[in-house]
ZAKOL-535183 format. One line per 8 residues: number of its first residue (from 1); for each residue x, y, z of C-alpha. Coordinates in steps of 0.2 Angstrom, whole numbers, always signed. Layout:
BEGIN
NUM> X/Y/Z  ...
This chain:
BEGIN
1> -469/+133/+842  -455/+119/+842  -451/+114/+861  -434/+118/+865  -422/+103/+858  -405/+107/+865  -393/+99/+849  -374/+103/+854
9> -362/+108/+839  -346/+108/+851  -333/+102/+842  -346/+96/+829  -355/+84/+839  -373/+82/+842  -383/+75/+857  -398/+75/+862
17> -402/+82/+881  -411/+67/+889  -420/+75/+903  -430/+85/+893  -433/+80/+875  -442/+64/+865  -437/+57/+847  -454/+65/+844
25> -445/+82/+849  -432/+78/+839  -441/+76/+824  -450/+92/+826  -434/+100/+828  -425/+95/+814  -442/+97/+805  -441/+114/+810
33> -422/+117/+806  -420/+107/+790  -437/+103/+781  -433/+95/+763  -417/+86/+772  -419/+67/+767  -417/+57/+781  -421/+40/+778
41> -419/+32/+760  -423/+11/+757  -418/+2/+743  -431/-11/+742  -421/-25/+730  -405/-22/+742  -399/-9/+728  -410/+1/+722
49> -422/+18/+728  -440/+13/+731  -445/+25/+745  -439/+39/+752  -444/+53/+768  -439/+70/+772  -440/+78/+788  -456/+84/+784
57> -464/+70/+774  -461/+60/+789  -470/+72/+804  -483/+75/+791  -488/+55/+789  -484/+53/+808  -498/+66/+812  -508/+58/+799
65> -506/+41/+807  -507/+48/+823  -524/+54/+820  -530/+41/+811  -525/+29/+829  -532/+41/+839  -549/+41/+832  -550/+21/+837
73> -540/+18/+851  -537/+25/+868  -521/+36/+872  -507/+22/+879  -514/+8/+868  -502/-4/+864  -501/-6/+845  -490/-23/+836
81> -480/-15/+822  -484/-28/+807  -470/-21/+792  -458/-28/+783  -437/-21/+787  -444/-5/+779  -447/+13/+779  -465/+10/+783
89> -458/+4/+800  -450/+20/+805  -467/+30/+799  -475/+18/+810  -468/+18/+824  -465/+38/+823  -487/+38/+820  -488/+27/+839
97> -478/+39/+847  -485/+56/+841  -500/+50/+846  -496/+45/+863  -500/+25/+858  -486/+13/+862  -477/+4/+848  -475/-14/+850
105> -459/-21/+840  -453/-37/+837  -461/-46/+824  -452/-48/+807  -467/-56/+795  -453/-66/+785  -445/-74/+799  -445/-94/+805
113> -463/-98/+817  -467/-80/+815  -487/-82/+818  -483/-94/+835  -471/-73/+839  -485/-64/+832  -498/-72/+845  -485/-73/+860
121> -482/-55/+858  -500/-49/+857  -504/-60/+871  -489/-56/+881  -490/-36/+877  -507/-35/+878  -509/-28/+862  -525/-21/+858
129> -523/-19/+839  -507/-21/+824  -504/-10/+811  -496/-13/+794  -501/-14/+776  -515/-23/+770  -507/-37/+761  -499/-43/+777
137> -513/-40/+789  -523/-49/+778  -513/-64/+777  -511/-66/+795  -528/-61/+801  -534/-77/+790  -525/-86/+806  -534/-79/+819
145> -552/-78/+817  -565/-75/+830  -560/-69/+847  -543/-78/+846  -534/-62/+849  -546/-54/+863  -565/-47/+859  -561/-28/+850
153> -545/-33/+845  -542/-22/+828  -533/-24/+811  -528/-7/+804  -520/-7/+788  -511/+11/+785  -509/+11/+767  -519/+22/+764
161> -525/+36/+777  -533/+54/+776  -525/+67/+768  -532/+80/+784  -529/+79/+802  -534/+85/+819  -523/+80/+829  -517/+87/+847
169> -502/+81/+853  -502/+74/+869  -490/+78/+883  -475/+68/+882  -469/+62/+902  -449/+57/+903  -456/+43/+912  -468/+37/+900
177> -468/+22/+891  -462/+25/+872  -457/+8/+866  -461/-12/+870  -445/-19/+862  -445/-37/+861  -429/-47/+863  -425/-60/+847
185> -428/-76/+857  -410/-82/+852  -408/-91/+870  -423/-89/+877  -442/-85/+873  -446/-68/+867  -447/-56/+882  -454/-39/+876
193> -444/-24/+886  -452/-8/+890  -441/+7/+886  -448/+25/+891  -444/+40/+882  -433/+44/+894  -422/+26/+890  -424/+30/+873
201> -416/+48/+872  -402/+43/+887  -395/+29/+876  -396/+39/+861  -386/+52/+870  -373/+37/+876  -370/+32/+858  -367/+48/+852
209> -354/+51/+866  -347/+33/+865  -345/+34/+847  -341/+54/+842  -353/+54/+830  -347/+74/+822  -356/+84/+809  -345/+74/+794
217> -357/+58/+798  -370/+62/+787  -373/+46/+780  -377/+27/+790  -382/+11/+781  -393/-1/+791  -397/-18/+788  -401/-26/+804
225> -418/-29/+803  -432/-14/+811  -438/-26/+824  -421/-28/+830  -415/-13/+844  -398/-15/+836  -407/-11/+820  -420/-1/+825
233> -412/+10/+840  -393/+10/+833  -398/+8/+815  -411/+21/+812  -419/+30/+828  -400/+38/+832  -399/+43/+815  -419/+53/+816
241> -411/+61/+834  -393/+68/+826  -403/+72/+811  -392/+65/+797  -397/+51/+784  -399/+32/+785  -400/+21/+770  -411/+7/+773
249> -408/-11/+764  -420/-27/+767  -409/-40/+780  -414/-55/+769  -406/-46/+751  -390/-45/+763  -390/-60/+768  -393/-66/+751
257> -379/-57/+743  -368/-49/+757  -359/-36/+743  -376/-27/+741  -372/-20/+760  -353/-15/+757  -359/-7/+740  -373/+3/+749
265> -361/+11/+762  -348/+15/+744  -362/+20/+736  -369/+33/+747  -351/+38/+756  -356/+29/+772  -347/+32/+789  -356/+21/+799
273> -363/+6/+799  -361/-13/+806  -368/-30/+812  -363/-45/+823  -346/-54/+818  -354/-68/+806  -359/-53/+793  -342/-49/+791
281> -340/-68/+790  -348/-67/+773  -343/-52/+765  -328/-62/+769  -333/-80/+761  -344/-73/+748  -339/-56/+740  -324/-59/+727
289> -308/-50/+727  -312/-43/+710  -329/-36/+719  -318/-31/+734  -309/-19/+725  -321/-10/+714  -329/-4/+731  -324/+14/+739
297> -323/+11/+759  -311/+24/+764  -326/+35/+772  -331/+20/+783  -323/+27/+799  -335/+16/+810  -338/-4/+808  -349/-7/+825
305> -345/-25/+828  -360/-32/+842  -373/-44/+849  -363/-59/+847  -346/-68/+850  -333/-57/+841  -318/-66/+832  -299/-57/+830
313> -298/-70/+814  -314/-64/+805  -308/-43/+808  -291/-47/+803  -296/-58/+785  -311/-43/+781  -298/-30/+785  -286/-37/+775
321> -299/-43/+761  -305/-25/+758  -289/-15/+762  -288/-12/+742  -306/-2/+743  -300/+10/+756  -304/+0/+772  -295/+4/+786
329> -293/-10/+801  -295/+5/+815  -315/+6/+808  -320/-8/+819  -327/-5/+837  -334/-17/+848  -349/-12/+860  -358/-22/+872
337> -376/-20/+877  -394/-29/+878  -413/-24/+876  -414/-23/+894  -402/-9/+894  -412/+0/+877  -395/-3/+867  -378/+0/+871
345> -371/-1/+888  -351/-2/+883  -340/+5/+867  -323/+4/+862  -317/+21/+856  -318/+27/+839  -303/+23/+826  -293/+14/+837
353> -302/-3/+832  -305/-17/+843  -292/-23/+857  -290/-41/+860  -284/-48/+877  -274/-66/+879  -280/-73/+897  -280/-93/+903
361> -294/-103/+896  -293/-114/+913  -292/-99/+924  -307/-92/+918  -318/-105/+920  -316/-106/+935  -318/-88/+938  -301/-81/+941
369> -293/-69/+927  -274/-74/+921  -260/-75/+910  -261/-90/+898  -250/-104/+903  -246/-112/+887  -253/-108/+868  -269/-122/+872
377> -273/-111/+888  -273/-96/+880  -290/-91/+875  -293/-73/+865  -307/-60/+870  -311/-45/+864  -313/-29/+875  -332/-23/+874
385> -323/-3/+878  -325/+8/+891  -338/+10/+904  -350/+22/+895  -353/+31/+911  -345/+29/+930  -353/+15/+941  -363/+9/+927
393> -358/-8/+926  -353/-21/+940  -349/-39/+940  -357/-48/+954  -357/-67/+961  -375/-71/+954  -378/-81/+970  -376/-68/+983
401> -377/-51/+973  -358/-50/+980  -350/-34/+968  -332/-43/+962  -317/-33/+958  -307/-32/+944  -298/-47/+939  -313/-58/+943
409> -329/-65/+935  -348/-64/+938  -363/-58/+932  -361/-42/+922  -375/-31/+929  -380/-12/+923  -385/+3/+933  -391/+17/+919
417> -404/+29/+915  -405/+17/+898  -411/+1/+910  -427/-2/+907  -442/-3/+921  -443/-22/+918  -453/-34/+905  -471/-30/+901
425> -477/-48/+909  -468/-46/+925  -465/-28/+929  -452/-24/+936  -445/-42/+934  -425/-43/+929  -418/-28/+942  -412/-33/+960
433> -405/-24/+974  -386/-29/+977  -385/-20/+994  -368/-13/+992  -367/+7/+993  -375/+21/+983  -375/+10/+968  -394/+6/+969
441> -404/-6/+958  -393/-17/+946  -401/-26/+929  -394/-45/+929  -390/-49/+908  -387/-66/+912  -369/-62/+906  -352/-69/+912
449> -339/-57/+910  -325/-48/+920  -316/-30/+919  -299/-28/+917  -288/-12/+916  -305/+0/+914  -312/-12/+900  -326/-25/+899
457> -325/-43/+892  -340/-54/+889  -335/-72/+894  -352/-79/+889  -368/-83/+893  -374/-92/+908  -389/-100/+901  -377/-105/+887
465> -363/-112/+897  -358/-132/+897  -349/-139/+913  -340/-156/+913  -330/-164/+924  -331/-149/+935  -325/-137/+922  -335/-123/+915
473> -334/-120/+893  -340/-107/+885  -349/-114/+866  -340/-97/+862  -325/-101/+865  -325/-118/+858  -332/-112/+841  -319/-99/+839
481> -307/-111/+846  -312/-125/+831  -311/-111/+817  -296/-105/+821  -291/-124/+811  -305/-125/+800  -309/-108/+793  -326/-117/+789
489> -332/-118/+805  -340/-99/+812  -350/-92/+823  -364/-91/+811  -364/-110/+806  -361/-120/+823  -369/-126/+836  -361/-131/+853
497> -370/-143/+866  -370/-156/+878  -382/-169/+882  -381/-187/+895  -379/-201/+885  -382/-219/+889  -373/-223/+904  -373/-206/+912
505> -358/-200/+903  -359/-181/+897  -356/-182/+878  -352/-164/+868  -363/-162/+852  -354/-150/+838  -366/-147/+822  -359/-138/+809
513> -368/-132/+791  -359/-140/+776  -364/-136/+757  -353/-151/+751  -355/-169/+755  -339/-178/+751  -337/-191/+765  -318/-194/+766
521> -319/-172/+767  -331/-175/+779  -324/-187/+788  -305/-178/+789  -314/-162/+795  -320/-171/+809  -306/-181/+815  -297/-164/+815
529> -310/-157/+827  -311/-170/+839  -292/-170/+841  -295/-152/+845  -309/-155/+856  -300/-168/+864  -282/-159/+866  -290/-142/+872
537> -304/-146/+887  -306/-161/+895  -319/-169/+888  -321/-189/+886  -335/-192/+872  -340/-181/+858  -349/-181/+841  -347/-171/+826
545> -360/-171/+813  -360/-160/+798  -378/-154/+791  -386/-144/+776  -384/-128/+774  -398/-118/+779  -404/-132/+793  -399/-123/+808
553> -412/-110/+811  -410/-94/+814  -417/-77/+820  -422/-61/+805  -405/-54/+810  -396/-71/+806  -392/-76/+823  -394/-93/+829
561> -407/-100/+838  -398/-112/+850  -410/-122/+858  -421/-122/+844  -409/-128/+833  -403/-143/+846  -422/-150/+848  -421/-153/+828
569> -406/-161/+829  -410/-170/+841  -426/-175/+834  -419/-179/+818  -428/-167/+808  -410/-160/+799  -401/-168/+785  -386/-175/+790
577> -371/-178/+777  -359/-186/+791  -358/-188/+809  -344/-197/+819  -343/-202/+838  -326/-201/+846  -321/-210/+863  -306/-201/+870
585> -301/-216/+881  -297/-227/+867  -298/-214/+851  -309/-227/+844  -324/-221/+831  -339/-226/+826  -347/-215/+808  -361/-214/+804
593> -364/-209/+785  -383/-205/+784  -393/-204/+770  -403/-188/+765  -417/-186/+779  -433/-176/+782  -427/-158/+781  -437/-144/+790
601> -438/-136/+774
């Protein structure tokens, strides 16, 4: 008997109802409804079909798995998924929660320092065993012998697992634990969120809404690594709940050859699909106009641009790089959310792409929202959308929990049946009480922001934020500042920061990647910065240092890691083709031309 999955068809769209129904549900539902439908394909070389799952393929090993689990561990376990980006990630994770075990996710095997994640994780989650296939279990269990990882700590490969099951279901609570999602550790050290089933379903329903999915999106092409939530909750879990069909492609054959993921979504007649701003970046940069145009887009009705800085000059250039293949520049939509909120929080609305505001670069860093007073004080931002539901989202004065009106800027915080209960380590860490009203329990994102005329804009980060001379500056808004005069310099190759030098005087660091090392380039490109630097904020002292490509390091979804990334610079473990020190009082420089040193490669 198939539990009652209410699915919507008003108008064509579909949503899942919250209060009463799992992803489990859903599967058994659409199992139910549309059995030999394929639902997930993956195209292992970033081009071609290696695996593939229907409806009922995928219950079938999920029961499978889920017996297999049961017979070793104790309901509520909590279980590390060890896959590659793959298919096997999805049957994974669908195995855990059919048998009422708790999937752990965010460890990519391929990704930078990835056994230092795998044991902060299980030591953090309080794992009690991983799953995956045997070549990769055995390749890390060969780092953690003994009792490393806790006594009775289990290794269970799930290539191969019996044909016949007994398996009895257990019963699902809204309230339950479904998922531990662990944050990408970009800014911060991995912090692994607990989502219940009822986070998981709500948000889904939020997208759904936000974005109008209808019954004519059949198809989604995800890239963004599993471990991800944007990959794994926005990517492929949505897609399992509405019951249409998500092409998977390995993130590393993207980033690798960026057409491989435009040619997916022309290839299989994709209407959704996205990433952060830098992967448009590179279709940009590295896909060929003669590439450009043997492409068919014209289906892509929704580019989701989010989880980092977005750039009016990056959606313009791919809009008008790909306009011959059908592209249409009212694809793109912003949205704005976090881990700690399951996924999505804010989205613009569909086909009308992304709105960009104009406000005062000096007003806003001081908190107050303005008119720009000249073209160097004007700073662009794009709106994040609409409030996905009422009183959802507040910006507060972090010090006092003070909610701000519009026009102002503070903490964005979230009140939502998506926020989760807190972290694992320090439940129910990360939600405070703002005293004001009705509005109850508000989750801090450590995000600046404001809201103006029913929208949300994302300032920047607090623990990202640089203040000298009394002013705040956002590293955002000095990258996409620089770029705007050297198209070289993104989002996805520069670092921002400030350290005290000698003397006490605060000096600003900008480390971009460079393929070529012509010294008078070099040197050109960076006086051009500096006089930027150095005409925009007021700033004193700053260095400009070009490195090798592929020094900077970055998370499995390409995102920088920022404070990883300054330690080795700062240690000198990149290779550095130029770097140059500029004095604003007296426009004096001192270069510094170094020769090839240790690279962390």
């Amino acid at each position: 008997m198939v539990k009652k999955f209410i699915c919507s068809e008003n108008n064509g769209k579909y949503y899942i109802d919250w209060g009463e129904n799992t992803l489990v549900d859903a599967l058994a539902y659409h199992r139910h409804r549309t059995p030999d439908h394929e639902v997930y394909k993956f195209l292992g070389d970033g081009e071609n079909e290696t695996d593939s799952t229907t409806f009922s393929q995928l219950q079938d090993f999920s029961f499978r798995l889920g017996a297999w689990l049961k017979r070793v561990l104790r309901s509520g376990s909590r279980v590390i998924l060890l896959y590659d980006s793959s298919l096997d990630y999805i049957r994974g994770i669908m195995g855990c929660m059919t048998a009422g075990m708790v999937p752990v996710s965010g460890v990519y095997p391929r990704s930078y320092n990835v056994l230092e994640r795998f044991a902060h994780v299980q030591k953090d989650s309080q794992a009690v065993a991983v799953i995956g296939p045997k070549v990769i279990l055995s390749e890390f269990q060969k780092h953690f012998t003994g009792k490393m990882l806790g006594a009775g700590f289990l290794w269970i490969p799930t290539d191969v697992i019996p044909a016949t099951y007994t398996l009895v279901t257990p019963d699902r609570k809204k309230d339950d634990i479904a998922l531990i999602q662990y944050t990408s550790g970009s800014t911060s050290n991995p912090k692994g969120v607990v989502l219940t089933h009822r986070n998981l379903s709500h948000n889904i329903a939020l997208q759904v809404t936000a974005f109008s999915f209808t019954r004519a999106d059949l198809c989604g092409v995800n890239w963004l690594p599993l471990t991800h939530d944007m990959g794994l909750i926005g990517g492929a879990l949505i897609i399992l709940a509405v019951g249409a069909q998500c092409v998977l492609l390995p993130p590393e054959k993207v980033l690798e050859k960026p057409v491989r993921w435009l040619s997916a979504i022309s290839k299989y007649q994709a209407s959704i699909s996205g990433g952060p701003n830098f992967i448009y970046d590179a279709c940009i940069s590295r896909i060929s106009a003669e590439e450009a145009a043997g492409l068919s887009l014209s289906r892509w009705q929704l580019a989701s641009n989010g989880a980092e800085y977005i750039s009016r000059s990056t959606m313009d250039k791919f809009a008008q790089h790909f306009a011959a293949a059908g592209f249409k520049k009212t694809a793109f939509s912003s949205c704005y959310g976090l881990a700690e909120a399951t996924l999505m929080a804010t989205a613009g609305e569909r086909g009308q792409g992304i709105t960009f505001g104009s406000f005062s670069r000096s007003n806003l860093s001081l908190g107050v929202v303005a008119p720009p007073q000249n073209t160097l004080d004007e700073r662009l931002i794009a709106s994040c959308g609409r409030v996905a539901e009422a009183g959802s989202v507040a910006i507060t004065r972090p010090e006092s929990g003070e909610i701000l009106p519009p026009g102002q800027v503070g903490e964005i915080c979230l009140h939502s049946q998506s926020v989760s209960p807190g972290y694992v380590s320090q439940f129910p860490a990360g939600v405070i009480n703002t005293g004001k009203g009705d509005r109850g329990h508000y989750l801090q994102t450590g995000d600046r922001g404001f809201l103006f005329e029913d929208q949300l804009y994302v300032v920047g980060r607090f623990d990202n934020r640089i203040e000298i001379s009394q002013q705040v500056f956002d590293v955002e808004d000095i990258i996409s500042a620089l770029g705007l005069a050297d198209p070289d310099v993104t989002l996805s190759n520069t670092i921002v920061f400030d350290q005290i030098v000698h003397g006490g005087d605060q000096e600003l660091f900008v480390i971009v990647e460079n393929t070529a090392d012509d010294n008078d380039a070099l040197r050109a490109r960076a006086d051009a910065l500096a006089q930027i630097i150095f005409r925009t904020w007021r700033i004193n002292l700053c260095t400009v240092a070009f490195v090798r490509k592929g020094n900077l390091m970055k998370t499995s979804s390409g995102k920088i890691r920022m404070r990883l990334s300054q330690e080795m610079f700062l240690e000198k473990k990149f290779t550095i083709l130029f770097e140059k020190k500029f004095d604003k009082a007296s426009f004096r420089t001192v270069s510094i031309l170094k020769e090839e040193t240790a690279s962390h490669h």
